[in-house]
FIDO-761086 format. One record per residue (C-alpha): residue in three letters; residue number from 1; x negated, y negated, z. Coordinates in pm, whole numbers, plus 50000, padded with zeros to 5 digits. Layout:
BEGIN
<site ALA, NUM, <X, Y, Z>>
...
END
This chain:
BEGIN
<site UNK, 1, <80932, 37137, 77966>>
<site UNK, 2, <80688, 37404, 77933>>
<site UNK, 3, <80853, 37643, 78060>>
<site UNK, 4, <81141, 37611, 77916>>
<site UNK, 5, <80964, 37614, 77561>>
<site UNK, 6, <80791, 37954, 77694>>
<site UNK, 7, <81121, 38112, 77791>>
<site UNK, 8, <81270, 38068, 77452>>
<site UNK, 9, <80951, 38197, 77347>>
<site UNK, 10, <80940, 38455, 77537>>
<site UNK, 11, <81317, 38578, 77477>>
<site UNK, 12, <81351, 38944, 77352>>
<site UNK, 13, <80962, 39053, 77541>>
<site UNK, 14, <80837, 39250, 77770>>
<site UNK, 15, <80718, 39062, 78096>>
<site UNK, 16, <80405, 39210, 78082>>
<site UNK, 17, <80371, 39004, 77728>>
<site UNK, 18, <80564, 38673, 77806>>
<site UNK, 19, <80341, 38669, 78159>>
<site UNK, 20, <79980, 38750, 77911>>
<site UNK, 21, <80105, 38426, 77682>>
<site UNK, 22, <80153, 38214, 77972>>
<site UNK, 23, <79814, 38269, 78108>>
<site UNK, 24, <79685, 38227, 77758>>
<site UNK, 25, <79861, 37884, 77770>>
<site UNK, 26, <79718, 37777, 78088>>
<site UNK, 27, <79381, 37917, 78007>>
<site UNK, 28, <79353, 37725, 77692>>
<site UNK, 29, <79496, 37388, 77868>>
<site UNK, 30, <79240, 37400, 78099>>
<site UNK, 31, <78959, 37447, 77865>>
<site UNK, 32, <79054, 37167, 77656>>
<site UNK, 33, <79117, 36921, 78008>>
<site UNK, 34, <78745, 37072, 78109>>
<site UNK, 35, <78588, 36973, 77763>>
<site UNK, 36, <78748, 36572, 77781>>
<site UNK, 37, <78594, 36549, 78110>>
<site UNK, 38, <78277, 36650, 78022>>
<site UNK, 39, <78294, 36484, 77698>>
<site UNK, 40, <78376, 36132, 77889>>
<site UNK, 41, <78159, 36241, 78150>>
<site UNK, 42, <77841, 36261, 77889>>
<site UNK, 43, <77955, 35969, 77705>>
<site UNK, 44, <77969, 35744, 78029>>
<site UNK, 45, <77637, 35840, 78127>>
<site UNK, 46, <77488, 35747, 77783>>
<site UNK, 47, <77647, 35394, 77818>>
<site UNK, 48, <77488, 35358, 78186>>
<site UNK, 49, <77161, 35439, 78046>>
<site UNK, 50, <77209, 35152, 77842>>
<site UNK, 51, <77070, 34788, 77907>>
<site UNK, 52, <77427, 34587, 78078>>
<site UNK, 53, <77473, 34268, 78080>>
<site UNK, 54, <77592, 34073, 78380>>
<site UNK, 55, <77955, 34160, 78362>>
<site UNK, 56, <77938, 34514, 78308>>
<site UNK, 57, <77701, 34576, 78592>>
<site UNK, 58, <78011, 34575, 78895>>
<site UNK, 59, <78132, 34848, 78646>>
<site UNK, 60, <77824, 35064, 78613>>
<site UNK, 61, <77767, 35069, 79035>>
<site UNK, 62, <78142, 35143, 79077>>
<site UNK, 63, <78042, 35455, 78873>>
<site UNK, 64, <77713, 35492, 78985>>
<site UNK, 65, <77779, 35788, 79248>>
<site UNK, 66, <77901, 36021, 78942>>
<site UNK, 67, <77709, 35923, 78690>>
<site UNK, 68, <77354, 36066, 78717>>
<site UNK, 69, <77076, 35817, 78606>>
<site UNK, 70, <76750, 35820, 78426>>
<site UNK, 71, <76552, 35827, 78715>>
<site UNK, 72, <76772, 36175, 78882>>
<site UNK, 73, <76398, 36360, 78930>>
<site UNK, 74, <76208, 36034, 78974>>
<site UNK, 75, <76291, 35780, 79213>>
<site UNK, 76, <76026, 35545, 79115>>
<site UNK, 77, <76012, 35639, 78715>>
<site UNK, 78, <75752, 35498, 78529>>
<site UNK, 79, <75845, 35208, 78360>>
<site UNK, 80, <75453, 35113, 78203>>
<site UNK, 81, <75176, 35266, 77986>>
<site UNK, 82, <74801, 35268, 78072>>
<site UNK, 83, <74534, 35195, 77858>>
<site UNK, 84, <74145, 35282, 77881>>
<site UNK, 85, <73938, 35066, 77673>>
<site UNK, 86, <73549, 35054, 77714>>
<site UNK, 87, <73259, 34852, 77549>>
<site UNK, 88, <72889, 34868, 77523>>
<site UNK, 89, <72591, 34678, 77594>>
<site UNK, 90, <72258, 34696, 77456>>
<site UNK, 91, <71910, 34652, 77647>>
<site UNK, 92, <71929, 34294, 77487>>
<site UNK, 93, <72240, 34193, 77620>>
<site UNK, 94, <72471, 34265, 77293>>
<site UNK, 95, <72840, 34344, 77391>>
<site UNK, 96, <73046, 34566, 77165>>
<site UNK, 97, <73407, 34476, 77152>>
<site UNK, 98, <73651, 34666, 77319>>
<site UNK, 99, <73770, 34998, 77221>>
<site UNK, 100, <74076, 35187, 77313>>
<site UNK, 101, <73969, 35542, 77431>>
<site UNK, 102, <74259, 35805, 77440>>
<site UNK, 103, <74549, 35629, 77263>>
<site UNK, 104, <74931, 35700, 77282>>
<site UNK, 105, <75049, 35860, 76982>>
<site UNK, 106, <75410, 35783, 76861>>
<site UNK, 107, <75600, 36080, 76915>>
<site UNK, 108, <75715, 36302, 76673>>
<site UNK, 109, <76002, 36585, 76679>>
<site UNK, 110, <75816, 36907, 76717>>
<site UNK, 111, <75607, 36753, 77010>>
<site UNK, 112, <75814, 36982, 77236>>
<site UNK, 113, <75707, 37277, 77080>>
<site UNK, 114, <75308, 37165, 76998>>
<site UNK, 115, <75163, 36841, 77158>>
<site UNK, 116, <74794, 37023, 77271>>
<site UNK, 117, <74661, 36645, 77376>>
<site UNK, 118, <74974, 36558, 77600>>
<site UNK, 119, <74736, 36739, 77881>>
<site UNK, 120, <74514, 36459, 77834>>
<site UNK, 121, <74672, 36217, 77787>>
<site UNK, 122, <74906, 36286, 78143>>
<site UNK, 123, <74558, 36345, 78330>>
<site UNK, 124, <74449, 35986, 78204>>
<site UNK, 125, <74760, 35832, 78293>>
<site UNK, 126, <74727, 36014, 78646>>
<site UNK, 127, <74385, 35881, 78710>>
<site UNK, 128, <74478, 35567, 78535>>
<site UNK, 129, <74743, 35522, 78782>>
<site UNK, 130, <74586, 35646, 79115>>
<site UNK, 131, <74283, 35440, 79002>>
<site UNK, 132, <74466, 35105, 79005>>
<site UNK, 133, <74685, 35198, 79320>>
<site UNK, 134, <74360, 35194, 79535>>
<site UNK, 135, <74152, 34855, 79338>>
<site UNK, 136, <74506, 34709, 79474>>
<site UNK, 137, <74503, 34844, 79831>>
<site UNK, 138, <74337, 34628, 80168>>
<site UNK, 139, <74069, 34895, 80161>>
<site UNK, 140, <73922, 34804, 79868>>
<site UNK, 141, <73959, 34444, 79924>>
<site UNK, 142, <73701, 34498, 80239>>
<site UNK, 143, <73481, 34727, 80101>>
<site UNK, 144, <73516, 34695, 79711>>
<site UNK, 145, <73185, 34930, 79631>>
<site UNK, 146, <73335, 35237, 79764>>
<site UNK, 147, <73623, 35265, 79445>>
<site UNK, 148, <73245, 35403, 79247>>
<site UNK, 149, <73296, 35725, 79468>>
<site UNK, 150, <73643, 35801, 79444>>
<site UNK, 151, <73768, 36080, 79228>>
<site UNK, 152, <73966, 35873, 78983>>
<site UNK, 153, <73685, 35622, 78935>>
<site UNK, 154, <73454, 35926, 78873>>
<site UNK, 155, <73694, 36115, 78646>>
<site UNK, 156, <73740, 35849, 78411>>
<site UNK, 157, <73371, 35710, 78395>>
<site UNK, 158, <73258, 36130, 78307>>
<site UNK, 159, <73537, 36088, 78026>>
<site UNK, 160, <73451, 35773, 77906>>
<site UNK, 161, <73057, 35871, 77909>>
<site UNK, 162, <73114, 36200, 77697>>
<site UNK, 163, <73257, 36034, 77415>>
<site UNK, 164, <72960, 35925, 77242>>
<site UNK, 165, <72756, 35600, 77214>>
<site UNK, 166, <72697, 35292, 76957>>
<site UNK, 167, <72344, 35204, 76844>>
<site UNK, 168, <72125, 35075, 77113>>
<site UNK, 169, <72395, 35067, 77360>>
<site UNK, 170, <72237, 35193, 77702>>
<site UNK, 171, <72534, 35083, 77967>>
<site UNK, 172, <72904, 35158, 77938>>
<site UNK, 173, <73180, 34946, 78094>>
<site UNK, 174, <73574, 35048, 78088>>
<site UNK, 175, <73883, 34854, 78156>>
<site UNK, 176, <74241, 34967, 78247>>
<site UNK, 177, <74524, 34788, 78090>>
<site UNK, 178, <74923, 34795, 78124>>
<site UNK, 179, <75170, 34755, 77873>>
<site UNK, 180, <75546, 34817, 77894>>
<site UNK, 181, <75855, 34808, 77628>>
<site UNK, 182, <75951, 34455, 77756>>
<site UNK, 183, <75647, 34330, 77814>>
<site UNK, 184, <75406, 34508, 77527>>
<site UNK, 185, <75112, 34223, 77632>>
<site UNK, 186, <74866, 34368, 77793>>
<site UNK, 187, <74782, 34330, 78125>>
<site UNK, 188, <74430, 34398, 78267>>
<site UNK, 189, <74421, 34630, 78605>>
<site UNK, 190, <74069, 34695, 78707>>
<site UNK, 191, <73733, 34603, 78529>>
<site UNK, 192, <73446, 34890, 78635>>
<site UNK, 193, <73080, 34793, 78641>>
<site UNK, 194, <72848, 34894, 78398>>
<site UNK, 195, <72707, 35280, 78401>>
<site UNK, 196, <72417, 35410, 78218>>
<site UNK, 197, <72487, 35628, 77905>>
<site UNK, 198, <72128, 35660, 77790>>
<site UNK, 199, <72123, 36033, 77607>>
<site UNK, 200, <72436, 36033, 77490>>
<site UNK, 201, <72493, 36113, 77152>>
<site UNK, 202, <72532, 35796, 76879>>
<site UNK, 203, <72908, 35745, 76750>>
<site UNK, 204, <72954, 35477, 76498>>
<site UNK, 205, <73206, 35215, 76564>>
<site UNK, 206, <73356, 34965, 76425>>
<site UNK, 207, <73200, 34629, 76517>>
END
């Protein structure tokens, strides 16, 4: 059909200019077949990003081979968010409540361009992380002292110690909590022991 429409078309020209149209016709089809792929292609992979139910999942793993996922750079993506909350007590025994140390910030649009504490924030969720991976492991089961000398243990407790103390508060303790989109309850990880933080400087909180 379509090329009989181009040699009607194409009646009374040169060859040189009926054979320029026709690749000008074929150029421009297979843009437009390129752009519906990639079109379905992107809106396929939004819906397999999504939450399925039951049915739809024989679907999605039929397709999973050409549709990339959310985890293409991670294999094991993290799902969960740490939290580092410490507390005081006093030389007569008086326990602060718990404060959150470091807290996630809701993110905002031009956090790709400026976000100076995401830094932090990663290194804390690094340490949080690596932290909690070795309270867990059969080493520290049989020897549960050593964690105090890691490098995660010790990173956090210097951070924790430089951010300033409440009245008569001589020992610091922190705590490393979970929490996760479908499960935002927190869940505790590992409970340090108490640290001297006698000379740091006085920070008023919120009792």
């Amino acid at each position: 059909m379509l090329q009989h429409e181009n040699f009607w078309q194409c009646a009374g020209k040169s060859t040189k200019e009926c054979d320029a149209r026709e690749r000008a016709v074929r150029l421009a089809m297979l843009v437009l077949v390129t752009a519906f792929v990639l079109a379905l292609w992107f809106v396929t992979t939004l819906i397999a990003a999504l939450p399925l139910k039951k049915p739809l999942r024989p679907a999605s793993a039929l397709l999973a081979p050409i549709i990339p996922s959310w985890s293409f750079f991670a294999p094991e993506p993290g799902v969960i968010d740490f939290h580092i909350l410490v507390r005081d007590v006093s030389p007569n025994g008086h326990v602060t409540p718990w404060h959150e140390v470091c807290s996630h910030k809701n993110r905002v649009w031009y956090d790709f361009v400026w976000n100076p504490g995401q830094r932090q924030r990663k290194a804390l969720f690094d340490v949080s992380q690596e932290l909690t991976a070795i309270a867990s492991s059969s080493a520290f089961r049989e020897s549960p002292n050593t964690i105090e000398l890691t490098v995660p243990y010790l990173t956090i407790l210097n951070y924790v110690s430089e951010l300033g103390r409440t009245p008569f508060a001589s020992r610091r303790q922190f705590v490393i909590v979970s929490t996760s989109r479908r499960n935002p309850d927190p869940a505790v990880l590992f409970v340090s022991g108490l640290h001297s933080i006698d000379g740091v400087s006085l920070v008023l909180w919120d009792q």
